[in-house]
Backbone as CSV, one residue per row, in Angstrom:
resi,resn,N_x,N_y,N_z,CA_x,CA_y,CA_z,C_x,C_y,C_z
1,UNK,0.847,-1.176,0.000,0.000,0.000,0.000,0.890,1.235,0.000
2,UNK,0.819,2.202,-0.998,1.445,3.273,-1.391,0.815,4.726,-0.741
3,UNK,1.205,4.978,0.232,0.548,6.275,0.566,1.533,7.619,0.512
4,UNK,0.836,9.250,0.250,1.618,10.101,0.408,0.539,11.189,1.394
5,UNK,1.560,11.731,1.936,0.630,13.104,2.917,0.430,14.309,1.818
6,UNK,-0.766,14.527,2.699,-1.157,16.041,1.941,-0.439,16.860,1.923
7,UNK,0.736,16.730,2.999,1.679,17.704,3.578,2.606,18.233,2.208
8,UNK,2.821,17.150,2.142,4.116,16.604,1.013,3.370,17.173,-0.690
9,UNK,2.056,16.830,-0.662,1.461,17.479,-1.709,1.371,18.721,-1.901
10,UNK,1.187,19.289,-0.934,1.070,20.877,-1.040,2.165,21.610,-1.436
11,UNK,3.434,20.949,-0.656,5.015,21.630,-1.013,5.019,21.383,-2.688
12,UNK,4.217,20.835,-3.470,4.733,20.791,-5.167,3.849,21.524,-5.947
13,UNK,4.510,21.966,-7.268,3.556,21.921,-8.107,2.135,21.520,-8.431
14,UNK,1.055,21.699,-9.310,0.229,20.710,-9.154,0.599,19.432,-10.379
15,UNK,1.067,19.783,-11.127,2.017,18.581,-12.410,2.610,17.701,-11.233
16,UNK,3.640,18.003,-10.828,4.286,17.361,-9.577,3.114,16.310,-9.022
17,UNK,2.190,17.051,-8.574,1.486,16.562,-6.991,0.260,15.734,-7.803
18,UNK,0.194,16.248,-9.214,-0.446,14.996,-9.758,0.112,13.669,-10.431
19,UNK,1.447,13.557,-10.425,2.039,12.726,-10.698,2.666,11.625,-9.429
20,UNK,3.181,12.768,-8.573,2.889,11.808,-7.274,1.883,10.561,-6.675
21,UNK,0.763,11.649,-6.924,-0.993,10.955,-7.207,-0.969,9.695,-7.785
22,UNK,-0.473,9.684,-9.358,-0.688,8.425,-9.598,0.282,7.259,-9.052
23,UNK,1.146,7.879,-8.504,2.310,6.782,-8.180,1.486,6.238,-6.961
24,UNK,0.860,6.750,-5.934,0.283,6.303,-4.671,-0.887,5.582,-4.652
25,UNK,-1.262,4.873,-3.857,-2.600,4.638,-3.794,-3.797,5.322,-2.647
26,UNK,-3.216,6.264,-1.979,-4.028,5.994,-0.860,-3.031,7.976,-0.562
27,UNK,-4.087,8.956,0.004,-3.279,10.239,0.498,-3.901,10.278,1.927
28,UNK,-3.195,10.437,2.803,-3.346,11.025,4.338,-3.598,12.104,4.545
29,UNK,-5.102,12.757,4.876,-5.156,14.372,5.024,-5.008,14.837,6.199
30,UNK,-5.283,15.686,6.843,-4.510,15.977,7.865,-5.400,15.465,9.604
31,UNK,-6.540,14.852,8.863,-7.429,14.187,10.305,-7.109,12.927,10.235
32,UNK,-5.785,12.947,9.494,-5.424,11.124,9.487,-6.156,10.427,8.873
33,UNK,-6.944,10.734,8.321,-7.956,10.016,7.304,-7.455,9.720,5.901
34,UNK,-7.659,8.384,5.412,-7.392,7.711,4.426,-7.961,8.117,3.001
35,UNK,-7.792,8.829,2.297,-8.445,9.045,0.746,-8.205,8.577,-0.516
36,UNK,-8.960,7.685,-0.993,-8.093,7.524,-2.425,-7.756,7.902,-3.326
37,UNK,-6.564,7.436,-3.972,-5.820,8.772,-4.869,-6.243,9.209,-5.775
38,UNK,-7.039,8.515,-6.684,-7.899,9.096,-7.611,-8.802,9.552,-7.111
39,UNK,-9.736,9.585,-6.088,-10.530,10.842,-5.814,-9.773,11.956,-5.372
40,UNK,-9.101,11.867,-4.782,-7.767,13.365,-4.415,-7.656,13.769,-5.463
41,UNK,-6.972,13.226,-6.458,-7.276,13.784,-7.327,-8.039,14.463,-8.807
42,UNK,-9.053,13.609,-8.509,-10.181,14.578,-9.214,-10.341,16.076,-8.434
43,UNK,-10.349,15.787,-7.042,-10.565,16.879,-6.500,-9.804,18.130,-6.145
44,UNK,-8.185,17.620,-6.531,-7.130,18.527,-6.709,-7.014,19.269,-7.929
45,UNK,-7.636,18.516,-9.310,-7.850,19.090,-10.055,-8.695,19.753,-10.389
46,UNK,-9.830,20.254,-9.442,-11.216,20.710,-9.787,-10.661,22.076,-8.826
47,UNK,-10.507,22.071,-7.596,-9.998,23.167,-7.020,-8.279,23.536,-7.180
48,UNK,-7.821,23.116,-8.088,-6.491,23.819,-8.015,-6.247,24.804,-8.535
49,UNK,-7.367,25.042,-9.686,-6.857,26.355,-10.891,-7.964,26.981,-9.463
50,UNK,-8.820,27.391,-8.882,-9.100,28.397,-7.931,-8.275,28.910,-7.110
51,UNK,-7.904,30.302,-7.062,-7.646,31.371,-6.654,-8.249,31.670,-5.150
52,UNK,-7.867,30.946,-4.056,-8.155,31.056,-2.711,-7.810,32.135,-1.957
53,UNK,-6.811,32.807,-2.484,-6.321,34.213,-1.525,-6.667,35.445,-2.265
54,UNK,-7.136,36.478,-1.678,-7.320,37.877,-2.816,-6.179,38.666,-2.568
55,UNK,-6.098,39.462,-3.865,-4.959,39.758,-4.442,-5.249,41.374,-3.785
56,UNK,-6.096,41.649,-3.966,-6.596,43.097,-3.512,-7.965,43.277,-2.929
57,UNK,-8.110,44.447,-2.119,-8.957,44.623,-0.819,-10.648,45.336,-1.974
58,UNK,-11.542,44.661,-1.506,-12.439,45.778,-2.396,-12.826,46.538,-1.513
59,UNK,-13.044,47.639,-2.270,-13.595,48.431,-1.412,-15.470,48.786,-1.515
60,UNK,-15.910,49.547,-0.389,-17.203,49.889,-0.126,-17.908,51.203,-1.033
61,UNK,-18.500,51.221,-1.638,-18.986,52.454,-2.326,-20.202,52.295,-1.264
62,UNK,-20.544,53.731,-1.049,-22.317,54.091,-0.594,-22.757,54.817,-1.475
63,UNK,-24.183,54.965,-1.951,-24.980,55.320,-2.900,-25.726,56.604,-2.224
């Protein structure tokens, strides 16, 4: 049984961290819970091109 941590995923690329993916069978997230690698990664690839941090503050207009 081939496992890798999420830990270890995050430090790469996503090319990288999807190639890792297929080498493993099995990713450890961080509640110690067991996921399989092809669902990780469907799901690494569905949220990876999203943009989680903002780049700039918006601001408030009042009318």
């Amino acid at each position: 049984m081939r496992v890798v941590s999420i830990y270890d995923l995050r430090k790469l690329p996503l090319e990288e961290a999807l190639a890792k993916l297929r080498e493993a069978e099995w990713v450890l997230d961080e509640g110690a819970m067991l996921i399989p690698s092809r669902e990780f990664s469907r799901i690494l690839q569905v949220s990876g091109s999203v943009h989680k941090k903002l780049t700039h503050k918006h601001k408030v207009v009042r009318a």
